[in-house]
Residue frames as a rotation matrix with the C-alpha (Angstrom) as fourth column:
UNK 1
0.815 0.145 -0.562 133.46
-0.176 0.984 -0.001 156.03
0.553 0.100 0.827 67.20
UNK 2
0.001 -0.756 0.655 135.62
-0.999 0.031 0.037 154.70
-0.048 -0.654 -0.755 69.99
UNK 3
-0.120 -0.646 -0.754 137.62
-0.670 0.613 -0.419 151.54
0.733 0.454 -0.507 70.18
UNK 4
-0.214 0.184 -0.959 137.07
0.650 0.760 0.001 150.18
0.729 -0.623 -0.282 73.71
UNK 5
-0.033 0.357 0.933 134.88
-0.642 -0.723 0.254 152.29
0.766 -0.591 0.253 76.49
UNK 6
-0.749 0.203 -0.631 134.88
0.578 0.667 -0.470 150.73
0.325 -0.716 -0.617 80.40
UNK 7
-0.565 0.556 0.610 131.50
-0.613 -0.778 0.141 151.83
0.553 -0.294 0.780 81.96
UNK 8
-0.823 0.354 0.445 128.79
-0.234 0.502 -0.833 150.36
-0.518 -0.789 -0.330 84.16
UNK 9
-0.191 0.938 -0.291 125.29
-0.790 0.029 0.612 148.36
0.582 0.347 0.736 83.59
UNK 10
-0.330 0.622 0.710 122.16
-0.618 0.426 -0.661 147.24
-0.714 -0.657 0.244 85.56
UNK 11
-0.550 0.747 -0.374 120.53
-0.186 0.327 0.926 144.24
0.814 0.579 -0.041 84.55
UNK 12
0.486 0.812 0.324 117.73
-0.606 0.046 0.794 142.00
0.630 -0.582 0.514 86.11
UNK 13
0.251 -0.366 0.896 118.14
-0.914 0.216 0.344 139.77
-0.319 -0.905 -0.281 88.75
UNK 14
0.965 0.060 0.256 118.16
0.089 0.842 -0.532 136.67
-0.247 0.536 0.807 86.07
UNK 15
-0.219 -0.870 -0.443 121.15
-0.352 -0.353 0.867 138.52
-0.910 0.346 -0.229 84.49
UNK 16
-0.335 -0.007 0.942 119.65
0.889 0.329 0.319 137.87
-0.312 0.944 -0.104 81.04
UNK 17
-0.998 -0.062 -0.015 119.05
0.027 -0.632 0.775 140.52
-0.058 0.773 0.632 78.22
UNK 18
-0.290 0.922 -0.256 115.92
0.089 -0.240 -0.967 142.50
-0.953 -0.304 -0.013 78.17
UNK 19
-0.154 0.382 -0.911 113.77
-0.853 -0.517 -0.072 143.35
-0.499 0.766 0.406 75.06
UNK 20
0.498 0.815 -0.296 113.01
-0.795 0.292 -0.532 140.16
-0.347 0.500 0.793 74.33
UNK 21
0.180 -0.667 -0.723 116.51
-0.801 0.327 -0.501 139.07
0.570 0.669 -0.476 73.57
UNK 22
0.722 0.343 0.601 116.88
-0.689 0.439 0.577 137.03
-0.066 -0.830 0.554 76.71
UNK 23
0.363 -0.697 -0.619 120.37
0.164 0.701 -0.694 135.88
0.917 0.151 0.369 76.02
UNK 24
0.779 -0.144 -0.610 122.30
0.582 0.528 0.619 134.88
0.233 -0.837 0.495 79.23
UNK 25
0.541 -0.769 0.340 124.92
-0.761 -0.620 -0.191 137.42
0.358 -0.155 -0.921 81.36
UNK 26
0.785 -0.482 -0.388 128.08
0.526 0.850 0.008 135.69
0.326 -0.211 0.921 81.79
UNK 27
0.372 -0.794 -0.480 131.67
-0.104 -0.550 0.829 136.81
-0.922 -0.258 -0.287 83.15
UNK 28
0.269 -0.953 -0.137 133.38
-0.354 -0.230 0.906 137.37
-0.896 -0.196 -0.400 80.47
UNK 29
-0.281 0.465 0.839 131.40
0.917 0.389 0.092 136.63
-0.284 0.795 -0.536 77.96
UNK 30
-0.881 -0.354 -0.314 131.15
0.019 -0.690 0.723 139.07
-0.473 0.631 0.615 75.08
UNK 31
0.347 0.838 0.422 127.55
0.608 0.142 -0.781 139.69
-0.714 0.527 -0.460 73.61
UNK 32
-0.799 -0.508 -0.322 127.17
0.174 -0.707 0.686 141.20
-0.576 0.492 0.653 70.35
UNK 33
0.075 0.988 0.136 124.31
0.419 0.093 -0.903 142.39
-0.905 0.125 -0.407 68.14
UNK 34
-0.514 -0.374 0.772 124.25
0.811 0.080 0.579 142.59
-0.278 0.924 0.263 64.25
UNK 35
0.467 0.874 0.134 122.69
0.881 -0.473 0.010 146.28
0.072 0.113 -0.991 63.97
UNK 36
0.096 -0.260 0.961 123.25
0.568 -0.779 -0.267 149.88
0.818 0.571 0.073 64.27
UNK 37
-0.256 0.298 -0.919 123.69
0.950 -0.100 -0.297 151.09
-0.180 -0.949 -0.258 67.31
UNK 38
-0.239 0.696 0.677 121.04
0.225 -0.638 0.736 153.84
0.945 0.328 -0.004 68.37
UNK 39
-0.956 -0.237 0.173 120.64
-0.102 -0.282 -0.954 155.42
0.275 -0.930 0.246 71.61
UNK 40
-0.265 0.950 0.167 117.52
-0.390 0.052 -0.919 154.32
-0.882 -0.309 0.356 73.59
UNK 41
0.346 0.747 -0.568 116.62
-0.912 0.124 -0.392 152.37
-0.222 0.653 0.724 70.58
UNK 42
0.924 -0.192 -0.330 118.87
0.026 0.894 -0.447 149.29
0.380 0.405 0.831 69.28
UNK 43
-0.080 -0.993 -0.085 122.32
-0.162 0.097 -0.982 148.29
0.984 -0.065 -0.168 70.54
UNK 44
0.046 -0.343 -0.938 124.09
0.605 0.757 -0.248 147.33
0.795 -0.556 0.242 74.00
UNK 45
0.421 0.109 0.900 123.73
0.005 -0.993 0.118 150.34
0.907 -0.045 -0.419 76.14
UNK 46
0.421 -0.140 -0.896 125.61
0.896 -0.090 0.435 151.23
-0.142 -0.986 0.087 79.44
UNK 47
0.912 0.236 0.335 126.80
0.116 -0.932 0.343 154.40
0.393 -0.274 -0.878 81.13
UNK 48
0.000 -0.937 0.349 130.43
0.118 -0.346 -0.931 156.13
0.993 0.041 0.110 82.13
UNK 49
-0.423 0.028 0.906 128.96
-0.680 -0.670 -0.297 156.91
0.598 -0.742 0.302 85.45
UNK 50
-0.849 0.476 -0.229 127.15
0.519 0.834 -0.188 154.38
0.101 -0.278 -0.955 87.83
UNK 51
-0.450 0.693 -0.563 124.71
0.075 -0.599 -0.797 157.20
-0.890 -0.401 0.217 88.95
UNK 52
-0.382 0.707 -0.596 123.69
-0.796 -0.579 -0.176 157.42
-0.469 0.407 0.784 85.38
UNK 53
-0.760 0.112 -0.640 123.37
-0.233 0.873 0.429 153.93
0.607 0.475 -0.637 84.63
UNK 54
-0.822 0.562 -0.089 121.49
0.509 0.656 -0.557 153.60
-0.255 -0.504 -0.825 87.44
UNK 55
-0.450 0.592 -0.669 118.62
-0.584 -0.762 -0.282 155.82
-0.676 0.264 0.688 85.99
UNK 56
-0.118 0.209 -0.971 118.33
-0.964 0.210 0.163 152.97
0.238 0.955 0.176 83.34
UNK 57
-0.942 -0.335 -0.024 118.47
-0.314 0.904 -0.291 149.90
0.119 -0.266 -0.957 85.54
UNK 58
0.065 0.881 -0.469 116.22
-0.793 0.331 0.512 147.25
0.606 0.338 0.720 84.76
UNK 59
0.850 0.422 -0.316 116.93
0.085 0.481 0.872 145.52
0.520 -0.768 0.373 88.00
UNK 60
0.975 -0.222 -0.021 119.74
0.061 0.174 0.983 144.97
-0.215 -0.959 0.183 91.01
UNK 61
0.608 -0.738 0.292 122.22
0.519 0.648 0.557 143.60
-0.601 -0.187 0.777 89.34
UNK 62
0.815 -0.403 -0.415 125.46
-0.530 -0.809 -0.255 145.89
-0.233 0.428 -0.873 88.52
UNK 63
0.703 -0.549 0.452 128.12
0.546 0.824 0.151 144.87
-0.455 0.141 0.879 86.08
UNK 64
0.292 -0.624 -0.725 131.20
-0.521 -0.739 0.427 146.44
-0.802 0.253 -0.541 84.99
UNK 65
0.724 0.335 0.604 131.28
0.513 0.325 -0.795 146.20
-0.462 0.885 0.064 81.24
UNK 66
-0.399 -0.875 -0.275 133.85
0.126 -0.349 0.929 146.61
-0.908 0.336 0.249 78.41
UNK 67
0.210 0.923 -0.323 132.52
-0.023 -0.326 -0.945 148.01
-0.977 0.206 -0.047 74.98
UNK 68
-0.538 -0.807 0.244 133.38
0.239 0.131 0.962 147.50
-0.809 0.576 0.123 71.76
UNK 69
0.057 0.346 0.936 132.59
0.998 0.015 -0.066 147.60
-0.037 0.938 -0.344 68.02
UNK 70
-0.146 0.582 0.800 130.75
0.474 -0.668 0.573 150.22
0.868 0.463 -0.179 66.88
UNK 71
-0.280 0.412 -0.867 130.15
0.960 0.134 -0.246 152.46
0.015 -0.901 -0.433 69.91
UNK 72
-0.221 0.382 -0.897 128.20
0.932 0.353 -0.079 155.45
0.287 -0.854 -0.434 70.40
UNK 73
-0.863 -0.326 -0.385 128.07
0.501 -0.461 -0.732 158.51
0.061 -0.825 0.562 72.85
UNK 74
0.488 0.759 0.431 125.42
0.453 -0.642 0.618 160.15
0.746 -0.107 -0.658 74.42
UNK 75
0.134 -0.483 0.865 125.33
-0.575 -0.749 -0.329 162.78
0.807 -0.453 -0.378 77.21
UNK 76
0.246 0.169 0.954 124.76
-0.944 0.266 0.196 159.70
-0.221 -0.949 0.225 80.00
UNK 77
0.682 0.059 0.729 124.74
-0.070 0.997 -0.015 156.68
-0.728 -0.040 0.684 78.31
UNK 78
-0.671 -0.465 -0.578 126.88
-0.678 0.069 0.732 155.02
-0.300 0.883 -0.361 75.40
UNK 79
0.453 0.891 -0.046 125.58
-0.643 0.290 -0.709 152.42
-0.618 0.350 0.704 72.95
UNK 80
-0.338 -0.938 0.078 127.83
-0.823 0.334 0.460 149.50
-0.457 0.091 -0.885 71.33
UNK 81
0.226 0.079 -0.971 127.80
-0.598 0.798 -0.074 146.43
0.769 0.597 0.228 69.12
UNK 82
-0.102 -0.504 -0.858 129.88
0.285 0.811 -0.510 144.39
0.953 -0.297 0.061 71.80
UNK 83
-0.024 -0.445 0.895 129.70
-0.577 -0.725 -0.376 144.14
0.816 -0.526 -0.239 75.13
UNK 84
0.019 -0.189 -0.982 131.63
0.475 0.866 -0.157 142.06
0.880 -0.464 0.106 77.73
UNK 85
0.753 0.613 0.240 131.07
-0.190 -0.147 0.971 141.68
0.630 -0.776 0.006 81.24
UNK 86
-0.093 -0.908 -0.409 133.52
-0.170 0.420 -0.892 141.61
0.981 -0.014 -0.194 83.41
UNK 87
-0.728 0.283 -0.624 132.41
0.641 0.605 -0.473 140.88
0.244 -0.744 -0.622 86.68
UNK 88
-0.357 0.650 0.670 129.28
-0.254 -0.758 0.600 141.88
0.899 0.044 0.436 88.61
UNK 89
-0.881 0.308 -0.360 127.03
0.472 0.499 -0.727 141.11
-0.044 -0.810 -0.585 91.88
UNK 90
-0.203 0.967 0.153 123.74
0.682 0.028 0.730 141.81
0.702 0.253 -0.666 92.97
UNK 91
-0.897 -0.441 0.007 123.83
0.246 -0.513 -0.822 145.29
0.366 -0.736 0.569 94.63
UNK 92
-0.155 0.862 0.482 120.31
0.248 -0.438 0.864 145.12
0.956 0.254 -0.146 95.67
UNK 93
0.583 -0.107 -0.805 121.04
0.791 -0.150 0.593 145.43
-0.184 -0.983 -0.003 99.85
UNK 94
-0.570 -0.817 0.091 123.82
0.779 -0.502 0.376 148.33
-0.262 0.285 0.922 98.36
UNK 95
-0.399 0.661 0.636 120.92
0.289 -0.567 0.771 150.34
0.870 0.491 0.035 96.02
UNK 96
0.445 0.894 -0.053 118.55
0.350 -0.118 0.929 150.24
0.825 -0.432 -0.365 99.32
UNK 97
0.270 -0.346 -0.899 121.33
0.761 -0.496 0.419 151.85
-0.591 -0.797 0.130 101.77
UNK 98
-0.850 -0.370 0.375 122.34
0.510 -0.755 0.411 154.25
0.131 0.541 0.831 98.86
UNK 99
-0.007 0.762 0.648 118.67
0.197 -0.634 0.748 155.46
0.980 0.133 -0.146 98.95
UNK 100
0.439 0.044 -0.897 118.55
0.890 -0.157 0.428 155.96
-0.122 -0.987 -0.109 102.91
UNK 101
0.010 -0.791 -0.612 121.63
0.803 -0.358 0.477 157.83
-0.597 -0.496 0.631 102.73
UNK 102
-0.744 -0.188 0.641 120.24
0.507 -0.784 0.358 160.25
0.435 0.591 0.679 99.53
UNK 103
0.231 0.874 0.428 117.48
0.292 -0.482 0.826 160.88
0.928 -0.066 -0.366 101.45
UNK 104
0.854 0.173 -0.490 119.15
0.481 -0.621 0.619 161.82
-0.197 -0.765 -0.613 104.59
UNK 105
-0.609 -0.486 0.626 121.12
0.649 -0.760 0.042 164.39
0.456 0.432 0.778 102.36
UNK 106
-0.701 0.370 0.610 118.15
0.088 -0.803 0.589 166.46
0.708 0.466 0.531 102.34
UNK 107
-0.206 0.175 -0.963 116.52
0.785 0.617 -0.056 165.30
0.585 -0.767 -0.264 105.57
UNK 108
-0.610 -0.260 -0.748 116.99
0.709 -0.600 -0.369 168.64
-0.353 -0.756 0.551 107.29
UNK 109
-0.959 0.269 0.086 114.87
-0.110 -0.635 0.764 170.55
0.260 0.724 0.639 104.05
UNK 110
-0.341 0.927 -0.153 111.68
-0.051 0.145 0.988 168.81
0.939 0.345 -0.002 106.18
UNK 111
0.014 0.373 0.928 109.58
-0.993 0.112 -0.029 168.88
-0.115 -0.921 0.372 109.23
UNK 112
-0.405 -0.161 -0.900 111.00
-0.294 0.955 -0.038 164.92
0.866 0.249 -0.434 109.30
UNK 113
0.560 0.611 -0.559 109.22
-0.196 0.754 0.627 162.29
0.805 -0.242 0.542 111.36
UNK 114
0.237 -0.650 0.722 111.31
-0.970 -0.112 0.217 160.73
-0.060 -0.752 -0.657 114.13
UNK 115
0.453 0.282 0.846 110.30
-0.124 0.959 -0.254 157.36
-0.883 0.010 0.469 113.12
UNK 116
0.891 -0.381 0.247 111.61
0.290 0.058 -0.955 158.11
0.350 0.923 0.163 109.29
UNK 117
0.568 -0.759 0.317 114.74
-0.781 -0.619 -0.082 159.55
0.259 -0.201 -0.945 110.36
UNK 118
0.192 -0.270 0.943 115.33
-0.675 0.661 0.327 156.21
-0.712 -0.700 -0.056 112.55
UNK 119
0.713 0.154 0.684 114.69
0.192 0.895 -0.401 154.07
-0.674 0.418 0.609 109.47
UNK 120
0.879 -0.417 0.231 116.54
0.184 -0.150 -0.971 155.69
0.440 0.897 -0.055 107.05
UNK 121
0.411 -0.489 0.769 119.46
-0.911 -0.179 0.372 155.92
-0.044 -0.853 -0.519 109.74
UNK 122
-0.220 -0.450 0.865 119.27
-0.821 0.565 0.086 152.17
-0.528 -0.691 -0.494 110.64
UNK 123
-0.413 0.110 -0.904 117.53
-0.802 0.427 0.418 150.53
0.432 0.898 -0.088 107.99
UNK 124
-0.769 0.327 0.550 115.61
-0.345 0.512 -0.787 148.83
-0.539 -0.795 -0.280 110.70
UNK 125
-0.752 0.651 -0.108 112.75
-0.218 -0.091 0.972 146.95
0.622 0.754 0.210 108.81
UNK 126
-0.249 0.655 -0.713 110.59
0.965 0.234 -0.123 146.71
0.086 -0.719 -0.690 111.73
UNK 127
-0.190 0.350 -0.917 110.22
0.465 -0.791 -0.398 150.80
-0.865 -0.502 -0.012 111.27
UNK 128
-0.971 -0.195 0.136 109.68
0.185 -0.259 0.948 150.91
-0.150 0.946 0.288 107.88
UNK 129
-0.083 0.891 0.447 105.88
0.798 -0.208 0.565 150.66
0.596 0.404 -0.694 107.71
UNK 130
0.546 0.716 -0.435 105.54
0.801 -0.598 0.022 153.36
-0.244 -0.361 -0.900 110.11
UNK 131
-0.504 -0.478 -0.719 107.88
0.226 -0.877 0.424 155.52
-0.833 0.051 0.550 108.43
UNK 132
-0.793 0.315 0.522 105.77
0.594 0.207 0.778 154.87
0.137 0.926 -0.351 105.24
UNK 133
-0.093 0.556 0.826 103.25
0.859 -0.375 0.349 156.37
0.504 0.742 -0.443 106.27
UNK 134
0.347 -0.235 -0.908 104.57
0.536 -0.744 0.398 159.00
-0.769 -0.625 -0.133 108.37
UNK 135
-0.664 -0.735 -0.134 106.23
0.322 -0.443 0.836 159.79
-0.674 0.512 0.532 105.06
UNK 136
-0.641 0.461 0.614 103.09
0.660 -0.078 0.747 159.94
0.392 0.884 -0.254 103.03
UNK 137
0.622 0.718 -0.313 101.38
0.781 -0.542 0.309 162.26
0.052 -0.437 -0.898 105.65
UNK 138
0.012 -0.608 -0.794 104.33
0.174 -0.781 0.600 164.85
-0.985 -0.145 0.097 105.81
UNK 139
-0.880 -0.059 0.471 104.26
0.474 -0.131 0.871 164.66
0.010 0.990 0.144 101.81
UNK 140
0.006 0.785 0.620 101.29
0.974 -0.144 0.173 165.58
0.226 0.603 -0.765 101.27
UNK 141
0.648 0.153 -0.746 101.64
0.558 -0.762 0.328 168.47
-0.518 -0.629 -0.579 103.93
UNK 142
-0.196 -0.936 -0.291 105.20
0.525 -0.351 0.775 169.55
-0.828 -0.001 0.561 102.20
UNK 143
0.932 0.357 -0.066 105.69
0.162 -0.572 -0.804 172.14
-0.325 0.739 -0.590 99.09
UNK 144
0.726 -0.670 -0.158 108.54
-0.381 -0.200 -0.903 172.35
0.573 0.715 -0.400 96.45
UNK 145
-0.246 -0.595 -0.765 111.89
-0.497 0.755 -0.428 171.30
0.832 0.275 -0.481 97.90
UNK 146
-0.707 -0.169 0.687 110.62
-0.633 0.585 -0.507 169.57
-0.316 -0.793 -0.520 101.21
UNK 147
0.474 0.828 -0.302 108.26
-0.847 0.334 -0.413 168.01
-0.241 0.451 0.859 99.10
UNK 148
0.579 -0.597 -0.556 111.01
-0.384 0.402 -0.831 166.63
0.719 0.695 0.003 97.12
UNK 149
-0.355 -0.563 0.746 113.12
-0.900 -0.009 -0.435 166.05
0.252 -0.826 -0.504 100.05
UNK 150
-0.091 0.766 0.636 110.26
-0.857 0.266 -0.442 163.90
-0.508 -0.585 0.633 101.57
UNK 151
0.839 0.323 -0.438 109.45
-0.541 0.588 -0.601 162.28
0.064 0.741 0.668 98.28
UNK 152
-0.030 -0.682 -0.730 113.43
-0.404 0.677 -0.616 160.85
0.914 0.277 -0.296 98.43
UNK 153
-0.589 -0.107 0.801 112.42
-0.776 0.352 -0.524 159.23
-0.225 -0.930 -0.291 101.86
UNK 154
0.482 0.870 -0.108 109.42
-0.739 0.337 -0.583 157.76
-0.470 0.360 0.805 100.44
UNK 155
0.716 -0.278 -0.641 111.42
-0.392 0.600 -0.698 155.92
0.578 0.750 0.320 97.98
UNK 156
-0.082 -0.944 0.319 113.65
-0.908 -0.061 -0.415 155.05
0.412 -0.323 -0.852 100.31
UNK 157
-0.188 0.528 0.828 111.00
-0.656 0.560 -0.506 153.44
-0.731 -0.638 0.241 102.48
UNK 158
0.849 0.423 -0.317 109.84
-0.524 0.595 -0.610 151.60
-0.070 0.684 0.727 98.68
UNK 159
0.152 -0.791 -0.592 113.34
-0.730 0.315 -0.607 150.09
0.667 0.524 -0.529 98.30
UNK 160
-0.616 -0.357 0.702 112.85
-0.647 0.738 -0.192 147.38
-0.449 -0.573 -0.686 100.77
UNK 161
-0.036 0.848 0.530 109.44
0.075 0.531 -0.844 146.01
-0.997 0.010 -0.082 99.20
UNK 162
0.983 -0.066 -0.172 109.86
-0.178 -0.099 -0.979 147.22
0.047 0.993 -0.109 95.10
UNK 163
0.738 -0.523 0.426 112.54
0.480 -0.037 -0.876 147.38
0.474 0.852 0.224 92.82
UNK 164
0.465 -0.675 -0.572 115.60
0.648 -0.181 0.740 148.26
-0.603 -0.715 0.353 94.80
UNK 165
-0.594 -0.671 0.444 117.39
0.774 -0.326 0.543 149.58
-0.220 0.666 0.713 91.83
UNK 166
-0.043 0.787 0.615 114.39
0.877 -0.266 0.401 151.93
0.479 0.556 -0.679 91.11
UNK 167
0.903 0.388 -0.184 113.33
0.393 -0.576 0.717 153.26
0.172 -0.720 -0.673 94.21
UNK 168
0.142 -0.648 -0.748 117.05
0.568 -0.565 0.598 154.26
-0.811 -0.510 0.288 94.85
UNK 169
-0.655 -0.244 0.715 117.28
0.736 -0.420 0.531 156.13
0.170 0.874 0.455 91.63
UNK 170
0.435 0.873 0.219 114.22
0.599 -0.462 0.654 157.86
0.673 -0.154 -0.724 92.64
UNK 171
0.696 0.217 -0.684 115.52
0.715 -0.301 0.631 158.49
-0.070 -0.929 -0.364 95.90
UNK 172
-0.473 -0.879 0.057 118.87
0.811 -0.409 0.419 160.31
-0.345 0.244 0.906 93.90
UNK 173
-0.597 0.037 0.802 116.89
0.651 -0.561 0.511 162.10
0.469 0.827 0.310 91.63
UNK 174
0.485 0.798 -0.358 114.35
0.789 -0.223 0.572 163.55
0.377 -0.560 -0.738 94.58
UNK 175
0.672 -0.172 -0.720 116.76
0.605 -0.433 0.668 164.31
-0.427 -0.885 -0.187 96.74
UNK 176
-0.730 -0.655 0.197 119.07
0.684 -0.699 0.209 166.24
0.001 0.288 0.958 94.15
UNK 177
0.241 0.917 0.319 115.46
0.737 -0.386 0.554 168.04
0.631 0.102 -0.769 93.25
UNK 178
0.608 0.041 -0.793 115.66
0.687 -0.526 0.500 169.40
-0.397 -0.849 -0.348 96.83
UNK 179
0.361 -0.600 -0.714 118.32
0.607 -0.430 0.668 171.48
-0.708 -0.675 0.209 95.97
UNK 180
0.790 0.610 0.057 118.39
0.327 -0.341 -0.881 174.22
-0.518 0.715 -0.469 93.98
UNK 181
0.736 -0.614 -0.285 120.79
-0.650 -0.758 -0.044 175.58
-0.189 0.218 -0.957 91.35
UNK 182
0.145 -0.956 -0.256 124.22
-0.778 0.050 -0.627 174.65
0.612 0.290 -0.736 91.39
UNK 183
-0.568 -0.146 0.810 123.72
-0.685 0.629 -0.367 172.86
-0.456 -0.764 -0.457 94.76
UNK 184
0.606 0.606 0.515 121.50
-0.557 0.786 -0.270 170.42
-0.569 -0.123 0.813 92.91
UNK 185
0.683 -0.437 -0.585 124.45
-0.494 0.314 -0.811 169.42
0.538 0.843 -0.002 90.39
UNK 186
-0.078 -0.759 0.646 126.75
-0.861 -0.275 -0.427 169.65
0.502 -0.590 -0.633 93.60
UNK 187
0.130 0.616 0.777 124.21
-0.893 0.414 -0.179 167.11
-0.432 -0.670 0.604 95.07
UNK 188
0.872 0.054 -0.486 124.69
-0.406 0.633 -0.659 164.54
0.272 0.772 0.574 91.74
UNK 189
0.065 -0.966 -0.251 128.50
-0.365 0.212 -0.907 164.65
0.929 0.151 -0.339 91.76
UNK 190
-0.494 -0.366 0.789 128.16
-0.863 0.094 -0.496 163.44
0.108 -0.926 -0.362 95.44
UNK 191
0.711 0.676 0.192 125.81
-0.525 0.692 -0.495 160.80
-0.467 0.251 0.848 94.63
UNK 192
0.907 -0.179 -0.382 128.01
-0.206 0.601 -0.772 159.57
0.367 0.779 0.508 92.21
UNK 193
-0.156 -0.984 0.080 131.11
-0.538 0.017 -0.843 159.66
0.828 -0.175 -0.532 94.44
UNK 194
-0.248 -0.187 0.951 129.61
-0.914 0.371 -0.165 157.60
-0.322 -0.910 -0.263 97.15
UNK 195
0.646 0.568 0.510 128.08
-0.519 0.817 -0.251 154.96
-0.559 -0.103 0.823 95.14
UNK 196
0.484 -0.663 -0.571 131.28
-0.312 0.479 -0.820 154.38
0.818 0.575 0.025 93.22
UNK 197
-0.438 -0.742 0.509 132.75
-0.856 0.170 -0.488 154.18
0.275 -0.649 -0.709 96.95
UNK 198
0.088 0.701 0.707 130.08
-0.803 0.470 -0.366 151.96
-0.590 -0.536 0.604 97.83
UNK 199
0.897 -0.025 -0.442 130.66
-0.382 0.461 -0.801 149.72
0.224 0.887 0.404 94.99
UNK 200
-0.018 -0.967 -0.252 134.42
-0.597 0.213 -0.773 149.73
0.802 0.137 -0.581 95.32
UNK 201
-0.324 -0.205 0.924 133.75
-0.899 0.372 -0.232 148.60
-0.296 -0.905 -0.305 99.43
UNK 202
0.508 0.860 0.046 131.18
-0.801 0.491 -0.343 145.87
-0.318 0.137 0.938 97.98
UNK 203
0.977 0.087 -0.193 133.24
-0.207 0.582 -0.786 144.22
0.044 0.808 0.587 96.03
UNK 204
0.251 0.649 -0.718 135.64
-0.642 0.667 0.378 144.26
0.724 0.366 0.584 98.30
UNK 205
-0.078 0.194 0.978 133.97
-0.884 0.439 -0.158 142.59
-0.460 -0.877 0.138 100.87
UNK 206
-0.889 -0.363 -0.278 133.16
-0.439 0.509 0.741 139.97
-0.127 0.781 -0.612 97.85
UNK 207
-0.433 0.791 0.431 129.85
-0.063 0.450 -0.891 140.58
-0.899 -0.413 -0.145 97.81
C-alpha cells in the first residue's frame, strides 16, 4: 500500500470514465470509488510507464495522474481508490507519429515497399492507401520477424483511420516482436524513452 503514486492514463476522447461509470475527466479533479481495488477488475487503474499504459488505452487522450487511497501494484499497471488528474491533451496526431517511427525501427527486418517507407517517413496521407496495401501484400509474403516487422507498419498505416491509441500500441508491440531476445526488451525501453520525449515536446508546444 502506497501513499501517493504519479503515473500515466489513456482515456477516451470524451474524457469520461469507462465501464459504465461515465463520470466526467476534469483537471484537477479527484475521482474516487467506494471498493476494493483489484487489478483489471474494480478500481482506478493507470501505469508508471506511458508505454505500458498505453497497452490499456481506451482512446487518445493521455493524462498525467496522481493516486491515492488504497493503491495497488502490479507488474505494469497500479490500481487506486483516488485518482486526480492533473493535466492532459489529446495525443492522438502524437500516438500516430509514435507508430510510424516503431515501425521504422524494424523497417530494415523487411523486403519494405518504397511507397510504405515514404509514408511512415512523412506521414503523407495521400500515400497511405497505397502503403496499405503494399503492406498487406508483403505480409502475407513475410515469416516470423519480418512478418512482425511488417505487421508494425500495417498498424501504422491503421492509425490514421482507427483508434490512434490502438494501432500505435500495436505498432510497439509488433515491432518489439521483430526482435529477438534481449534486443526485444532493448526495443521496449526505447519505446518508452521516446514517447516520454514525445510527450514532454507535446506539452511543450501546448498541445
Amino acid at each position: 500500500m502506497t501513499k501517493t503514486v504519479f503515473a500515466w492514463h489513456f482515456s477516451s476522447a470524451d474524457c469520461k470514465l469507462g465501464n459504465g461509470d461515465g463520470r466526467a475527466i476534469k483537471v484537477g479533479k479527484t475521482l474516487e470509488v467506494d471498493c476494493e481495488p483489484i487489478l483489471c477488475r474494480q478500481g482506478l487503474h493507470a501505469s508508471v510507464k506511458i508505454i505500458d499504459a498505453l497497452k490499456y488505452a481506451p482512446g487518445p487522450y493521455l493524462w498525467r495522474v496522481k493516486l491515492g487511497g488504497t493503491i495497488v501494484t502490479g507488474d505494469d499497471k497500479l490500481v487506486a481508490t483516488e485518482r486526480t488528474h492533473l493535466w492532459g491533451f489529446d495525443a492522438t496526431d502524437m500516438l500516430r507519429k509514435f507508430a510510424r517511427l516503431c515501425a521504422l525501427d524494424v523497417v530494415h527486418l523487411w523486403d519494405c515497399p518504397d511507397v510504405v517507407k515514404r509514408f511512415l517517413e512523412t506521414g503523407d496521407e495521400s500515400l497511405r492507401a497505397a502503403a496499405w496495401d503494399a503492406t498487406v501484400d508483403a505480409a502475407w509474403a513475410a515469416a516470423d520477424s519480418a512478418w512482425a516487422a511488417a505487421d508494425a507498419a500495417w498498424a501504422a498505416a491503421r492509425a490514421a483511420t482507427v483508434d490512434a491509441a490502438w494501432a500505435a500500441a500495436d505498432a510497439a508491440w509488433t515491432a518489439a516482436r521483430a526482435s529477438a531476445g534481449a534486443a526485444a526488451d532493448a526495443a521496449r525501453d526505447a519505446q518508452q524513452k521516446r514517447l516520454a520525449s514525445m510527450v514532454t515536446k507535446a506539452v511543450a508546444k501546448g498541445e
